[in-house]
KETOR-287478 format. One line per field, with one value per residue: x, y, z of N, C-alpha, C in turn; residue number from 1; residue in three letters. Coordinates in nm, 3 decimals. Layout:
! residues N
n.c1 = c(X  ...)
n.c2 = c(Y  ...)
n.c3 = c(Z  ...)
ca.c1 = c(X  ...)
ca.c2 = c(Y  ...)
ca.c3 = c(Z  ...)
c.c1 = c(X  ...)
c.c2 = c(Y  ...)
c.c3 = c(Z  ...)
n = c(NUM  ...)
res = c(ALA  ...)
END
This chain:
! residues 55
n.c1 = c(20.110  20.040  19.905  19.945  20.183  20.230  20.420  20.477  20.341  20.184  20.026  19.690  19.425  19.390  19.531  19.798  19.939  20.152  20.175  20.296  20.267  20.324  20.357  20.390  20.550  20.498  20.460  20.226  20.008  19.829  19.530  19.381  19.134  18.863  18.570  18.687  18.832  19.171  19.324  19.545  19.834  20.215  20.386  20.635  20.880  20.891  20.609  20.623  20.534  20.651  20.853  20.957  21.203  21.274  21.089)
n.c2 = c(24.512  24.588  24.360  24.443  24.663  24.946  25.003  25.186  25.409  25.558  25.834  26.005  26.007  25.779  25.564  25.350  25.087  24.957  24.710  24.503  24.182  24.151  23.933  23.726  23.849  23.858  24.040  24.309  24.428  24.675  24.839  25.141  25.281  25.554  25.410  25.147  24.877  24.683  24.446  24.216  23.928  24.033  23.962  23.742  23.758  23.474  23.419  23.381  23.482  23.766  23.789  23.995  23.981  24.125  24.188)
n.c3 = c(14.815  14.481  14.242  13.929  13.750  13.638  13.314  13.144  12.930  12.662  12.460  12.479  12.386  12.161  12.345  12.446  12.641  12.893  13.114  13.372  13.550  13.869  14.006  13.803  13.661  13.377  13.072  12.976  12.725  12.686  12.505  12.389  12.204  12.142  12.264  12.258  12.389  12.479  12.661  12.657  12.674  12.588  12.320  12.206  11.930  11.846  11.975  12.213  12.577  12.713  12.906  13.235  13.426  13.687  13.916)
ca.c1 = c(20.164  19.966  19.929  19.962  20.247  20.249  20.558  20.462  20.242  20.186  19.909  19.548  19.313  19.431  19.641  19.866  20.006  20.246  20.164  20.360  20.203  20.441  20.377  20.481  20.661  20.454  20.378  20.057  19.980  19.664  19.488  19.241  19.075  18.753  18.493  18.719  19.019  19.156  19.432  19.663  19.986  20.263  20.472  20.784  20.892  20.857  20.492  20.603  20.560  20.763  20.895  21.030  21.260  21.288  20.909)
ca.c2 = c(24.539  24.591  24.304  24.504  24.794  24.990  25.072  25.280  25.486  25.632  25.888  26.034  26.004  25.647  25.486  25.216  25.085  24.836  24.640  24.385  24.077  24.170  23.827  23.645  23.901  23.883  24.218  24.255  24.560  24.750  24.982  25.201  25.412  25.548  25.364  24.976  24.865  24.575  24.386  24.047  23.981  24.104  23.847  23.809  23.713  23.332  23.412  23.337  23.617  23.915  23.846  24.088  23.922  24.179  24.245)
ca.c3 = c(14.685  14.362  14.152  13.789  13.732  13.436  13.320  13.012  12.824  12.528  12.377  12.518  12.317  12.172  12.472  12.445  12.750  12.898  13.255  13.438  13.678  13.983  14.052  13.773  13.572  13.229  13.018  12.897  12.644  12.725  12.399  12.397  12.114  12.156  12.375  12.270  12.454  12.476  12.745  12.597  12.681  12.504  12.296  12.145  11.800  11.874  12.021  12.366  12.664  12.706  13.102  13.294  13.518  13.820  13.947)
c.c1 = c(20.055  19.998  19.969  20.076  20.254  20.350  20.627  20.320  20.225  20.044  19.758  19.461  19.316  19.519  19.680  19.979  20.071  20.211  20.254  20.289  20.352  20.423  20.449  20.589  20.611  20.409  20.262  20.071  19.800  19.638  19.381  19.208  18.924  18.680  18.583  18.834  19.007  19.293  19.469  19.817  20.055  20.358  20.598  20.793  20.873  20.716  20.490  20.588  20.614  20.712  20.977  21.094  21.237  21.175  20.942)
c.c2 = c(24.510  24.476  24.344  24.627  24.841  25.112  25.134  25.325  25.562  25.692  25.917  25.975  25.799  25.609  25.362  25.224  25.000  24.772  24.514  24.313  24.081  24.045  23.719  23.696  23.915  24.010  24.179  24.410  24.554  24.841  24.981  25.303  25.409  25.456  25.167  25.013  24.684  24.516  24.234  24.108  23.973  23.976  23.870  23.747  23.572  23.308  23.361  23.491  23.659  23.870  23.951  24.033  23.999  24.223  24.338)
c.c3 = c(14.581  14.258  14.015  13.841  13.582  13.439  13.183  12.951  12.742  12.489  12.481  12.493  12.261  12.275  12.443  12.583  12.796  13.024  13.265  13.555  13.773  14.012  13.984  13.615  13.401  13.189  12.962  12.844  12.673  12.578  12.424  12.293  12.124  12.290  12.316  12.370  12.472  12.580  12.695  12.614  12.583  12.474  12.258  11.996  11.784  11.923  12.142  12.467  12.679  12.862  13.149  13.434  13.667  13.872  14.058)
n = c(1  2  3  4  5  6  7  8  9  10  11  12  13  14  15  16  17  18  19  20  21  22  23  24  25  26  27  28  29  30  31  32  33  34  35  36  37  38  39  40  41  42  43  44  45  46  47  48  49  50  51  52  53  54  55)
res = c(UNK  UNK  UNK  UNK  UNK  UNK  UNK  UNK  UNK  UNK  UNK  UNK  UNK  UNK  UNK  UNK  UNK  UNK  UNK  UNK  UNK  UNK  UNK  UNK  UNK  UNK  UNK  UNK  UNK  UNK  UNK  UNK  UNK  UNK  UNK  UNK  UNK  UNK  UNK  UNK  UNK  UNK  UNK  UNK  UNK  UNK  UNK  UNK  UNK  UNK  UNK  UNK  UNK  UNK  UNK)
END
Protein backbone atom coordinates (compact mmCIF):
# COMPACT_ATOMS: atom_id res chain seq x y z
CA UNK A 1 0.00 0.00 0.00
CA UNK A 2 1.05 3.57 -0.90
CA UNK A 3 1.89 5.70 1.84
CA UNK A 4 0.25 9.18 0.28
CA UNK A 5 -3.42 9.15 -1.55
CA UNK A 6 -4.63 12.05 -3.22
CA UNK A 7 -7.98 12.56 -2.97
CA UNK A 8 -8.35 15.76 -5.05
CA UNK A 9 -7.32 18.05 -7.56
CA UNK A 10 -7.84 21.06 -8.93
CA UNK A 11 -6.36 23.10 -12.12
CA UNK A 12 -3.20 22.46 -14.71
CA UNK A 13 -1.31 24.91 -15.01
CA UNK A 14 -1.56 26.09 -11.17
CA UNK A 15 -2.42 22.73 -9.19
CA UNK A 16 -3.71 22.53 -5.92
CA UNK A 17 -4.01 19.26 -4.43
CA UNK A 18 -5.16 17.32 -1.42
CA UNK A 19 -3.09 14.00 -0.04
CA UNK A 20 -3.76 11.81 2.86
CA UNK A 21 -0.86 9.78 5.15
CA UNK A 22 -2.78 6.31 4.80
CA UNK A 23 -0.96 5.76 7.82
CA UNK A 24 -1.89 8.28 10.05
CA UNK A 25 -4.76 9.89 8.30
CA UNK A 26 -3.44 13.66 8.05
CA UNK A 27 -4.21 15.88 4.77
CA UNK A 28 -1.58 17.72 3.50
CA UNK A 29 -2.31 20.35 0.53
CA UNK A 30 0.17 20.21 -2.30
CA UNK A 31 0.45 23.76 -4.83
CA UNK A 32 2.05 24.28 -7.67
CA UNK A 33 2.37 27.38 -10.01
CA UNK A 34 5.02 27.64 -12.32
CA UNK A 35 8.44 26.02 -11.51
CA UNK A 36 7.36 26.59 -7.07
CA UNK A 37 5.28 24.18 -5.21
CA UNK A 38 4.97 23.69 -2.05
CA UNK A 39 3.52 20.49 0.43
CA UNK A 40 2.15 21.46 4.45
CA UNK A 41 -0.48 19.98 6.02
CA UNK A 42 -3.78 21.15 5.82
CA UNK A 43 -5.31 22.76 9.04
CA UNK A 44 -8.38 23.60 10.46
CA UNK A 45 -9.76 26.76 11.93
CA UNK A 46 -8.08 26.11 15.38
CA UNK A 47 -4.66 25.41 13.41
CA UNK A 48 -4.79 21.81 14.24
CA UNK A 49 -4.69 18.98 11.26
CA UNK A 50 -7.44 18.15 9.04
CA UNK A 51 -7.67 14.01 9.84
CA UNK A 52 -9.32 11.85 7.84
CA UNK A 53 -10.50 9.18 9.98
CA UNK A 54 -10.98 6.17 7.44
CA UNK A 55 -7.43 5.71 5.56
Amino acid sequence: MERFKKIYEQGFVEVMEIWVDTETGINYLFHRSGNAAGFTPLLDQDGKPVVTPDR
